[in-house]
Structure formats: structure tokens, C-alpha cells
DOTIFI-271705 format. One line per 10 residues: number of its first residue (from 1); their letters; for each residue x, y, z of N, C-alpha, C, O. Coordinates in steps of 0.05 Angstrom, whole numbers, plus 5000, padded with zeros to 4 digits. Example, Ala and Ser with C-alpha at 12.3 -4.5 7.8 and 13.67 -1.06 7.14 Angstrom:
2
1> AS> 5264 4886 5156 5246 4910 5156 5264 4934 5156 5285 4934 5169 ~ 5257 4955 5142 5273 4979 5143 5258 5001 5157 5268 5023 5161
This chain:
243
1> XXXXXXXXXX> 1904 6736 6980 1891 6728 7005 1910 6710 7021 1917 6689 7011 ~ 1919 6718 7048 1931 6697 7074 1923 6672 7066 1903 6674 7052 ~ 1930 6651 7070 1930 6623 7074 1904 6621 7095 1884 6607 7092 ~ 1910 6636 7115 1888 6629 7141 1865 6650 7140 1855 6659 7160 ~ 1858 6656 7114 1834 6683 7104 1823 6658 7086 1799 6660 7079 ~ 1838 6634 7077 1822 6617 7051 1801 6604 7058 1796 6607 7082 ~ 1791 6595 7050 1758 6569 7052 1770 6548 7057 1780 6542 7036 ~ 1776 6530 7076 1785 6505 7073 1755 6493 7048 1731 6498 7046 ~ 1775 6474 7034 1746 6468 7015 1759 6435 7011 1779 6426 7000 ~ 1743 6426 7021 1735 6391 7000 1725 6386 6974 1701 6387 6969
11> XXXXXXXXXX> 1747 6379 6955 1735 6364 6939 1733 6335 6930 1752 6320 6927 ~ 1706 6327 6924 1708 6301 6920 1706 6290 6894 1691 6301 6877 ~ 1722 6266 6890 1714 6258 6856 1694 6240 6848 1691 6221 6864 ~ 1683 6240 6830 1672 6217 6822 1691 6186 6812 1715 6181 6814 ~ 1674 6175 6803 1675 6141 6804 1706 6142 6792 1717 6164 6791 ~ 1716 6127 6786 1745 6127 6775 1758 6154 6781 1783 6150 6778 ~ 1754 6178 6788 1775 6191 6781 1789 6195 6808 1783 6181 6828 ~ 1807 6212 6808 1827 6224 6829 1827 6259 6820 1811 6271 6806 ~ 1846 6267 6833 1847 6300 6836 1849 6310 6802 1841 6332 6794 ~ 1859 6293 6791 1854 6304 6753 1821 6311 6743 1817 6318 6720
21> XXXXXXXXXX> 1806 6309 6755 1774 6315 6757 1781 6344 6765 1773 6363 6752 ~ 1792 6347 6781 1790 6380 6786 1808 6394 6783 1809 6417 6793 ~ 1823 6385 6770 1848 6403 6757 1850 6429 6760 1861 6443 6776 ~ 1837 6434 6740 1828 6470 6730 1824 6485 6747 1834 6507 6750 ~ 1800 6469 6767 1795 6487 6799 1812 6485 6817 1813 6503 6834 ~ 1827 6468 6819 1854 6473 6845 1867 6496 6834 1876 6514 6848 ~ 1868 6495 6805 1896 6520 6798 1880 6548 6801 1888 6568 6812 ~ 1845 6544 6783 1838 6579 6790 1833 6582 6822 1834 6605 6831 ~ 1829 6563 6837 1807 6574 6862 1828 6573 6880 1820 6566 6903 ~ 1860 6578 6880 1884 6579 6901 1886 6596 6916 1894 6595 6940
31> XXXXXXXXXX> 1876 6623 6901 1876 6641 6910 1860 6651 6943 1864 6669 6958 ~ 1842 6631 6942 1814 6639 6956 1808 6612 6970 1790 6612 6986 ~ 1822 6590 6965 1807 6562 6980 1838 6544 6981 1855 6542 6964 ~ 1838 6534 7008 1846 6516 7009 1844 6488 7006 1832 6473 7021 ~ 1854 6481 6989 1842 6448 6982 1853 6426 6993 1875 6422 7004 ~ 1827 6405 6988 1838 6388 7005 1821 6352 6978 1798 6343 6980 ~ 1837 6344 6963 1811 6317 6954 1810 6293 6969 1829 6280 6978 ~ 1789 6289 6969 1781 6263 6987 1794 6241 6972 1800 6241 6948 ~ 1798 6223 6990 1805 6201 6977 1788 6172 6987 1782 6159 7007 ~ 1782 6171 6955 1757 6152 6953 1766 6126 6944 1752 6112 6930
41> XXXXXXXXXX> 1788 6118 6951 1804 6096 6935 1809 6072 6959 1814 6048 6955 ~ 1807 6085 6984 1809 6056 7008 1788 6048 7029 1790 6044 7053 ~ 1767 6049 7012 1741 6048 7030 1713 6024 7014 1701 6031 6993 ~ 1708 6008 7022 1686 5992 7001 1655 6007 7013 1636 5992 7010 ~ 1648 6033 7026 1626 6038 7021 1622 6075 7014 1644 6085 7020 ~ 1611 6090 7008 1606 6115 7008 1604 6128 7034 1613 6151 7033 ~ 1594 6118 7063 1592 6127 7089 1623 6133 7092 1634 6155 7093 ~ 1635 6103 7091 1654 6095 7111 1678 6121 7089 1700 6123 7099 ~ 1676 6137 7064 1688 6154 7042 1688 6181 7054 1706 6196 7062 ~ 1658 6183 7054 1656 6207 7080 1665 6212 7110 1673 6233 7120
51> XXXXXXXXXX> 1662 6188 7121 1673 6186 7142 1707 6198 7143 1716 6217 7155 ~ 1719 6182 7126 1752 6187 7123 1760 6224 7108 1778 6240 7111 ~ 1736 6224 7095 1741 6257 7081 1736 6262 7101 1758 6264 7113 ~ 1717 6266 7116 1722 6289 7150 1737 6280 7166 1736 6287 7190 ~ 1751 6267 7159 1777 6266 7175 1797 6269 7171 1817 6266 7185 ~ 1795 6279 7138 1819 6293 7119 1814 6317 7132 1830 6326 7148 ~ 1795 6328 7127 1795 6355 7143 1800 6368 7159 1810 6390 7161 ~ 1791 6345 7179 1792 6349 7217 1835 6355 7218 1848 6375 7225 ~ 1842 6326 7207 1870 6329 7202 1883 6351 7202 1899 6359 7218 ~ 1874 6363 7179 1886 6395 7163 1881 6415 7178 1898 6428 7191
61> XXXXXXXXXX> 1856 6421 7179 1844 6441 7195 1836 6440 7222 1844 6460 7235 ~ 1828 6431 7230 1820 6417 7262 1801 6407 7263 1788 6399 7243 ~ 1794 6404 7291 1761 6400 7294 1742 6410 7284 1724 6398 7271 ~ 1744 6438 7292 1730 6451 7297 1727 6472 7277 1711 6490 7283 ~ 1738 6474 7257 1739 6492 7233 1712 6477 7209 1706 6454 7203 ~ 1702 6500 7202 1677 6499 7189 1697 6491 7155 1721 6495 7151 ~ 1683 6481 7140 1697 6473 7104 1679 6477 7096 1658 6471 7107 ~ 1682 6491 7070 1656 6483 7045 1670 6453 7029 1694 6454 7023 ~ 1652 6426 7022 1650 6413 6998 1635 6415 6975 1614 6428 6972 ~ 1646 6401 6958 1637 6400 6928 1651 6369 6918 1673 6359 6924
71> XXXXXXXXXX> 1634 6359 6903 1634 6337 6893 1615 6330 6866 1595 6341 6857 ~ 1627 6313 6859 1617 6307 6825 1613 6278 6817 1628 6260 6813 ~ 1577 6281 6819 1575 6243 6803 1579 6236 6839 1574 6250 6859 ~ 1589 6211 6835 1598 6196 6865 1609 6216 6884 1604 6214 6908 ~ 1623 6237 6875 1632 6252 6895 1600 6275 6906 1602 6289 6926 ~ 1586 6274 6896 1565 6286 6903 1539 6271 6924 1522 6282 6938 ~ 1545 6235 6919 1531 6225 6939 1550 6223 6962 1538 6217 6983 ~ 1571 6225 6963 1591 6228 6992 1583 6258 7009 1581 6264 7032 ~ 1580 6271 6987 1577 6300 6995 1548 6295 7018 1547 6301 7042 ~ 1527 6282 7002 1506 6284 7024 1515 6265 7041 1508 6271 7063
81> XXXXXXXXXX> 1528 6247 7040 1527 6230 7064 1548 6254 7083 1540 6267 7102 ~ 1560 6255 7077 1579 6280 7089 1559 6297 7116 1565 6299 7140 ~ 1533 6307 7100 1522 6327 7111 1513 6314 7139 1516 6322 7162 ~ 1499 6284 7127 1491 6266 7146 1503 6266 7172 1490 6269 7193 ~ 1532 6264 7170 1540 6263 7191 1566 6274 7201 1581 6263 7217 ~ 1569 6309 7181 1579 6329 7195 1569 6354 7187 1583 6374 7184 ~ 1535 6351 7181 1532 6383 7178 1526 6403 7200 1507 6419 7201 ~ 1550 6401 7222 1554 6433 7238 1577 6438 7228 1584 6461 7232 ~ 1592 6425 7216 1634 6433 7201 1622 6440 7175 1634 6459 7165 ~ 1603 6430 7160 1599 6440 7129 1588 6466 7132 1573 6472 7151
91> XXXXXXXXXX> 1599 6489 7105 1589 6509 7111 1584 6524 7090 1572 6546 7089 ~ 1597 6509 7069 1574 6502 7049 1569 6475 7020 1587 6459 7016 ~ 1552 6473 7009 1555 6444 6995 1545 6456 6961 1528 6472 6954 ~ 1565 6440 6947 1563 6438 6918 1565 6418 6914 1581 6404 6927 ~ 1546 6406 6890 1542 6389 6886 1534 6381 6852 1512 6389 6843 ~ 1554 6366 6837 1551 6373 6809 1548 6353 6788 1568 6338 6785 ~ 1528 6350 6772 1521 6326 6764 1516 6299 6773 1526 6277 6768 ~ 1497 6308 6787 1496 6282 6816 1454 6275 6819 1434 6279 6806 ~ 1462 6262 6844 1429 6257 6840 1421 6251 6869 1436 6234 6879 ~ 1401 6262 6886 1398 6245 6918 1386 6218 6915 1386 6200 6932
101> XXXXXXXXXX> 1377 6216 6894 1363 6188 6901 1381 6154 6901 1403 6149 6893 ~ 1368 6144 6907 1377 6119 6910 1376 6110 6878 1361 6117 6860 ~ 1404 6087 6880 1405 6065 6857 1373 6059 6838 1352 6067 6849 ~ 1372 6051 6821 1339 6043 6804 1351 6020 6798 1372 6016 6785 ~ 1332 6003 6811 1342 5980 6794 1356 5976 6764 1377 5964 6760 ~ 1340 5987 6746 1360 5984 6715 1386 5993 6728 1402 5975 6726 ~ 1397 6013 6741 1419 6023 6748 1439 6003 6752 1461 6001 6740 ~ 1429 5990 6770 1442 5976 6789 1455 5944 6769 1478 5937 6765 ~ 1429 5933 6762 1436 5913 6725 1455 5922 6723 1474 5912 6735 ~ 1457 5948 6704 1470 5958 6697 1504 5956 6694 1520 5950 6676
111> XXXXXXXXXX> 1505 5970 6729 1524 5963 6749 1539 5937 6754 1564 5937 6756 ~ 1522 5909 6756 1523 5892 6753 1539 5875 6730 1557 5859 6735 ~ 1530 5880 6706 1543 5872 6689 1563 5881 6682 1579 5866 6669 ~ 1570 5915 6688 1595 5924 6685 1620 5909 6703 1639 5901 6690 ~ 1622 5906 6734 1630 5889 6743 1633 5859 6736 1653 5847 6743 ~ 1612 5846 6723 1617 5818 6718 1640 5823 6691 1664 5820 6695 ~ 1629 5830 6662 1655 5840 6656 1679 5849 6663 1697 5838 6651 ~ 1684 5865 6676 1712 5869 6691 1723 5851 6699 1746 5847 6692 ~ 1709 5836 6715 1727 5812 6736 1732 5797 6721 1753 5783 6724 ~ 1714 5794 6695 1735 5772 6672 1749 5772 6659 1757 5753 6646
121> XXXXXXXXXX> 1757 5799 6657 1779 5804 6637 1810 5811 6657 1811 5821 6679 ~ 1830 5804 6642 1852 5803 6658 1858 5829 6666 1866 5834 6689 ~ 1853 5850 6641 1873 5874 6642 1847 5894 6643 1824 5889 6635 ~ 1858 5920 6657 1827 5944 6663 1836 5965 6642 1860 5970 6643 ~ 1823 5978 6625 1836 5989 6609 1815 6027 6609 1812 6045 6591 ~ 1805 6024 6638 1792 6050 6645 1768 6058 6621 1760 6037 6611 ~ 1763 6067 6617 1735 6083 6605 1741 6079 6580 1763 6087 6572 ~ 1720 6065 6560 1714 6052 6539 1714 6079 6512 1709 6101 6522 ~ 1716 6079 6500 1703 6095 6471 1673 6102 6464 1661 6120 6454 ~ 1663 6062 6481 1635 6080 6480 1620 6094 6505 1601 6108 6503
131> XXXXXXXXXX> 1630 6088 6525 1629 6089 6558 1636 6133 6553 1623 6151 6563 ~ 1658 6134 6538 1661 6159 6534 1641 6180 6521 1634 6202 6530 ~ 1633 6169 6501 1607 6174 6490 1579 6186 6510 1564 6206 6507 ~ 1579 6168 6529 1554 6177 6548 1571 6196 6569 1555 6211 6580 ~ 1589 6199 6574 1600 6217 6603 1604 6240 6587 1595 6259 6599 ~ 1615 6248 6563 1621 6279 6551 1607 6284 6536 1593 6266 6526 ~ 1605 6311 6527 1586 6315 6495 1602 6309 6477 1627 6308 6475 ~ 1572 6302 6456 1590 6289 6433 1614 6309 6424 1636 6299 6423 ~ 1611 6333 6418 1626 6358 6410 1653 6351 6425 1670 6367 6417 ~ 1662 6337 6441 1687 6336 6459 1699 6311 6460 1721 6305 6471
141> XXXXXXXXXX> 1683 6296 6447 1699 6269 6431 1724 6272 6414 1742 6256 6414 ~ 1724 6300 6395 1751 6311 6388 1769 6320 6393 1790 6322 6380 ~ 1762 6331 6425 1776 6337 6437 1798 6320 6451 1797 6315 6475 ~ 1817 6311 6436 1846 6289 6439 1845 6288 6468 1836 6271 6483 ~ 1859 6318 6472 1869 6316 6504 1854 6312 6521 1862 6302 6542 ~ 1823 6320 6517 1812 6316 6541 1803 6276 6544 1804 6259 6561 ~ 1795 6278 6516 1796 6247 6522 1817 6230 6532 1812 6215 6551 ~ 1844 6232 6518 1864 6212 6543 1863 6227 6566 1858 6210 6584 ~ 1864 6252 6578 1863 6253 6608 1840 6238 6618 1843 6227 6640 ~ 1820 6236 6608 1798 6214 6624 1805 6183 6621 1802 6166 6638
151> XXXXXXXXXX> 1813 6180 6595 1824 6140 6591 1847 6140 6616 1845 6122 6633 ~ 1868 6160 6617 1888 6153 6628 1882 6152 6664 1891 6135 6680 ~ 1862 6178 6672 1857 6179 6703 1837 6141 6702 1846 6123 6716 ~ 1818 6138 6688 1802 6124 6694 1824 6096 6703 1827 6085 6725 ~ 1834 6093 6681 1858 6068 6681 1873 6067 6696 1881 6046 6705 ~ 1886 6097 6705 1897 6092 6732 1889 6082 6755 1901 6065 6768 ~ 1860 6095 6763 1848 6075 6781 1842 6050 6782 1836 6042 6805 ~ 1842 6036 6768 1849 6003 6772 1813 5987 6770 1789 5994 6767 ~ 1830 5960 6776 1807 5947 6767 1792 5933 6795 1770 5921 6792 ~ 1802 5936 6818 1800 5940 6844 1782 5955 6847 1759 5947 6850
161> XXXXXXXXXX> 1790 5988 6848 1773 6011 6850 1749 6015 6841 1732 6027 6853 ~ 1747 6004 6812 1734 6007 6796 1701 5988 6811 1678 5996 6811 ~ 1713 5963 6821 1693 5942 6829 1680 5951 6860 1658 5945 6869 ~ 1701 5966 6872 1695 5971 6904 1675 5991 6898 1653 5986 6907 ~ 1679 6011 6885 1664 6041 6877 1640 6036 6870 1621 6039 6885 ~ 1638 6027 6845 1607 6010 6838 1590 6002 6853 1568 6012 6855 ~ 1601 5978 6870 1586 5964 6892 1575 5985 6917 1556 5978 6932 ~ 1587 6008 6920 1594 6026 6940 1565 6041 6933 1545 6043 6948 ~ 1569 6053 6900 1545 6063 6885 1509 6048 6898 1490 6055 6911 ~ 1520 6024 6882 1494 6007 6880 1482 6009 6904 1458 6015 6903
171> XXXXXXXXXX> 1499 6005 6936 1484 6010 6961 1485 6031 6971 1490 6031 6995 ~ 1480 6058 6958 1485 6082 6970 1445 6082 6979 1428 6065 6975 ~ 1445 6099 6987 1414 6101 7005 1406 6129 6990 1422 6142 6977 ~ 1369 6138 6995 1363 6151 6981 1357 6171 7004 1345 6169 7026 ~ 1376 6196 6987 1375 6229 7009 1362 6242 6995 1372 6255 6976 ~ 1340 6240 7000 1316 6266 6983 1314 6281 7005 1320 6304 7009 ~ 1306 6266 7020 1294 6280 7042 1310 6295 7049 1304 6319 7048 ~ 1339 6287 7058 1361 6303 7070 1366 6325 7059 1384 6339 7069 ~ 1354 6334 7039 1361 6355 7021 1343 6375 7034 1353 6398 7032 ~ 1316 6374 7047 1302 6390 7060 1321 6401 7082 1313 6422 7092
181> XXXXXXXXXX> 1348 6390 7096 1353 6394 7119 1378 6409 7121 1393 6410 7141 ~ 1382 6423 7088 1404 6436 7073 1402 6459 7081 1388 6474 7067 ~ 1414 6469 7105 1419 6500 7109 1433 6519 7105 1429 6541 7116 ~ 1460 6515 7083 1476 6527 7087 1482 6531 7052 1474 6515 7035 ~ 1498 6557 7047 1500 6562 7018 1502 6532 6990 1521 6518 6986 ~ 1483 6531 6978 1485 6507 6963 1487 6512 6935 1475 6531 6924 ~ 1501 6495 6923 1505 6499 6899 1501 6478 6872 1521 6465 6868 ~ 1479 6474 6852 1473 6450 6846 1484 6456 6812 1477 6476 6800 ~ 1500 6436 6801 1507 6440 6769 1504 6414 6757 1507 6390 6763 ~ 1499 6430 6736 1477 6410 6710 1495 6410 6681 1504 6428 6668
191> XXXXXXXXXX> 1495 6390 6678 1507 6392 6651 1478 6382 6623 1465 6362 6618 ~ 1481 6409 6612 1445 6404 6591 1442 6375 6585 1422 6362 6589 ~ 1468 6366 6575 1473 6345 6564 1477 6324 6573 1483 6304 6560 ~ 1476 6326 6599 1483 6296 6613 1469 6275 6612 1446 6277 6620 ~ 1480 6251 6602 1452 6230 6601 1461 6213 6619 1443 6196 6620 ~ 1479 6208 6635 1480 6201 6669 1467 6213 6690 1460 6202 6711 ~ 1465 6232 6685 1443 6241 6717 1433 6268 6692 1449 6286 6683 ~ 1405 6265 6685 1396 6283 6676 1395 6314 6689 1399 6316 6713 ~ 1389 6336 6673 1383 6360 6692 1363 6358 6706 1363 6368 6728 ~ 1343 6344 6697 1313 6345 6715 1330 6337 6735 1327 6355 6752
201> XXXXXXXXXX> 1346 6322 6743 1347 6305 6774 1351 6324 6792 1345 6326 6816 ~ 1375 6351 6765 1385 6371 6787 1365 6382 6797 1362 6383 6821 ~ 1349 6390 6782 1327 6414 6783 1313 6406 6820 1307 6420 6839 ~ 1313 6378 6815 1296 6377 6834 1309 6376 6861 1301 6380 6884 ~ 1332 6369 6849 1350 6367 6880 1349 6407 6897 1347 6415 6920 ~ 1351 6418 6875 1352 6454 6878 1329 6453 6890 1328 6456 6915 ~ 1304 6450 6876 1285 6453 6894 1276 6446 6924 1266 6462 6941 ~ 1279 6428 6926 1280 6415 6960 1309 6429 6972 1314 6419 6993 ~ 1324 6446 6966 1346 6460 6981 1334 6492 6984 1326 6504 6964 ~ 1334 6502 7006 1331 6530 7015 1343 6546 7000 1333 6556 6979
211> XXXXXXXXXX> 1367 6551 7010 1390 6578 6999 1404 6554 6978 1418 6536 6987 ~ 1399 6556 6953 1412 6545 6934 1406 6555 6902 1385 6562 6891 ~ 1437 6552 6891 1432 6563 6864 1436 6548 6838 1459 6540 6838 ~ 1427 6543 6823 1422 6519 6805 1434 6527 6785 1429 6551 6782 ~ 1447 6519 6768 1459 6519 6744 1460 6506 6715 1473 6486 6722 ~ 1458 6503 6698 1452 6487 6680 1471 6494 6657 1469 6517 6648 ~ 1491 6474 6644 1519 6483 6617 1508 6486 6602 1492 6468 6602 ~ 1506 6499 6586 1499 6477 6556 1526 6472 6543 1548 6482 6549 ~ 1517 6449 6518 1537 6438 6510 1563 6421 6530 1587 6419 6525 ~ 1545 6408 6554 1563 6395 6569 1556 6368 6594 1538 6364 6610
221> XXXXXXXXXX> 1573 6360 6590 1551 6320 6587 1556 6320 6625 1546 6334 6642 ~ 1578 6294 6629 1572 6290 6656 1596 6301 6675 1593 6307 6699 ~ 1629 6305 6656 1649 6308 6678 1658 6337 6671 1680 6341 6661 ~ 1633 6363 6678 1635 6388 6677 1658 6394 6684 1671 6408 6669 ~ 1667 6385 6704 1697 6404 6709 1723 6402 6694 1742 6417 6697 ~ 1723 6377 6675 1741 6384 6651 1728 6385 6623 1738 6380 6601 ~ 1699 6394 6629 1688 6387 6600 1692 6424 6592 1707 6434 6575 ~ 1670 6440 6617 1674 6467 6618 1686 6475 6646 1680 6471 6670 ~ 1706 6486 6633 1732 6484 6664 1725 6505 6672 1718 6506 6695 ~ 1723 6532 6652 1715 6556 6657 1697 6568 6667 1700 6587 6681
231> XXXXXXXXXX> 1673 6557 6659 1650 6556 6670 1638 6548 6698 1621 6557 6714 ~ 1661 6523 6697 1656 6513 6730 1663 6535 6753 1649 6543 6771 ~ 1690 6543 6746 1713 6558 6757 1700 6583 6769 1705 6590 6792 ~ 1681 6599 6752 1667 6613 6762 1643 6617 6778 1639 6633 6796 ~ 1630 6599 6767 1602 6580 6791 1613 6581 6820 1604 6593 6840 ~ 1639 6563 6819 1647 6558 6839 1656 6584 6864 1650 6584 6887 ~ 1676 6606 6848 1687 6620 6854 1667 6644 6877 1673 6651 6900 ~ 1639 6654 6858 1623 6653 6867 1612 6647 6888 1612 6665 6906 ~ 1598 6617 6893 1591 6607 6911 1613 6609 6938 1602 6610 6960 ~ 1640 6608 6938 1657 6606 6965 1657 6634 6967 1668 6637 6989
241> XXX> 1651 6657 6959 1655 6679 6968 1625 6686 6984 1621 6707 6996 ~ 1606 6666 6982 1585 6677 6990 1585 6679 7020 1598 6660 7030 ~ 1572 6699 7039 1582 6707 7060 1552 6688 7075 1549 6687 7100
């Protein structure tokens, strides 16, 4: 396929990561999408994240050129804010292991104490052993490589990022509703196993979306796109061909 026949496509990452979240899919989906990842690393809110991703776009492609996004975890609440305030350029939205609703209080504690820890310790040493435990299935704890590619992206992002992102989290706003106002090819993925954003959350997000197709892994916790690369790869592939 021409370069100017591809999908311009956004992707966004979740909380700590960078473009190593989507590895697998930049290399299968070249053929067919032009990529572009947001960068979620110089911004202290989720609006002002979206704001700058459509203007990664606008950049690349122009004004006036339609993109599909996709986003994962945090990159999935940018995604709606995205829609918020460029859905005539979105053309279509994926959205994967994520949730519309707003922070829950326990969440937010949560949140809280993870930051107060951080700021006291000198050195950031990215995603914990047991912190790993809840984001993958247990079955992928053996998996060597995949675990340092997540210690090492997480740690790369710093202890900065780490505090801006969170805080970013905690005041994100609740798009349920916005999900009624989803017109365009949608795409919702579930990992069975995720105990960060359960499947029910997906389920329901699918349901309040029109044209949307729901998915569910098994055997796969919260960061689907290197847990099941393959799996994703095709969901995805899928969905950008849809006319």
C-alpha cells in the first residue's frame, strides 16, 4: 500500500510508557497505517495531552485529514478527551483496557499514596515486582523479556512523569455519556484478566457505543499489546480496514 493510501493512525500510551507499548503494532500495522505516538510526557493534564496529540497530527497530516486513534489504560482516557474536542478529524477510536468513568475515590488514595512514596524516595526504579503482578497475567511473570521491557520503559519514564501522569489521572472527568456521542468505527479490548480496569467496565463502555466491536483476551491482564501482541495486531488490523 502507497504511503498516501495508509490510515494516518494515533497511538496513545498509557501511564509510564512510551512507543515500547506498541511495539509489535507499529512493525505489523506499516503496511496499512501510518503512525504517529502521542506524547504524553510534557503536559500536567490529560486535556492539555490531547490537545498536543492533535496537533501531532494536524503537524503530519494537516488540518484537515481525518486519523483513526487507539489508546491503552491512560492512553484511552486521552482518546475520549480527544473525541471531545476533535471528533470531525477522528475517524475512528480504539480503545483498550480503559474505562470512561471518572477516578473512585479508593482510586484516587490509592494514587495518592503512590505519589507520596515516590517523592520520598531518591531514586524511581519504574514498576515494582508486585505493581507487575496486577498489570500482567500471572502466566507472564516468566516471561523474562517481557518483564524487563516493562521495568525498563516504566523507569525510563522517570519520577517526574510518573507524578505529573497520576495527578493528570486522578482529575480526569467522567465520559460515559460521551460515549453515546461515538459515531464512528469503535473498537473496545478487554483483557479477561485485568484487575485494573475490569472487563465489565469494557462491556459497558461497548454498550453505550453505536458501531462498536468488543473484545475480550483470555489469559491477559492490563498491557494487551505486549502481553498478546498477536492478538492485538489483528483486532486492530481489522478495525482500520473497516470502510
Amino acid at each position: 500500500m502507497k504511503a498516501s493510501q495508509k490510515t494516518p493512525l494515533l497511538l496513545i500510551p498509557a501511564l509510564l510508557c512510551d512507543q515500547t507499548l506498541w511495539q509489535h503494532q507499529i512493525t505489523a500495522l506499516h503496511d496499512i497505517a501510518e503512525i504517529v505516538i502521542a506524547d504524553t510526557f510534557s503536559d500536567d493534564s490529560l486535556v492539555a495531552m490531547a490537545v498536543r496529540a492533535d496537533q501531532q497530527m494536524r503537524d503530519q497530516f494537516g488540518s484537515n485529514t481525518p486519523y483513526a486513534v487507539a489508546g491503552l489504560s491512560m492512553g484511552g482516557y486521552i482518546a475520549l478527551e480527544l473525541w471531545q474536542i476533535a471528533s470531525q478529524r477522528i475517524s475512528k477510536i480504539a480503545m483498550l483496557n480503559t474505562s470512561a468513568a471518572a477516578e473512585s475515590v479508593e482510586k484516587t488514595r490509592q494514587r495518592q499514596r503512590l505519589i507520596a512514596t515516590v517523592k520520598a524516595h531518591h531514586r524511581f526504579h519504574g514498576m515494582s515486582d508486585k505493581q507487575l503482578r496486577e498489570y500482567i497475567h500471572v502466566d507472564q511473570l516468566q516471561n523474562q523479556q517481557l518483564v524487563d521491557t516493562i521495568k525498563q520503559m516504566t523507569q525510563r519514564a522517570g519520577k517526574e512523569n510518573f507524578i505529573r501522569q497520576q495527578q493528570a489521572i486522578i482529575a480526569r472527568r467522567d465520559h460515559s455519556q460521551l460515549l453515546h456521542q461515538i459515531t464512528v468505527p469503535a473498537l473496545i479490548i478487554s483483557g479477561k484478566n485485568d484487575v485494573i480496569t475490569p472487563p465489565e467496565l469494557q462491556k459497558q463502555m461497548a454498550e453505550a457505543i453505536k458501531d462498536t466491536t468488543f473484545v475480550e483476551i483470555s489469559h491477559c491482564g492490563h498491557l494487551s499489546t505486549l502481553e498478546k501482541p498477536e492478538n492485538i495486531n489483528i483486532f486492530l488490523r481489522n478495525w482500520l480496514i473497516i470502510e
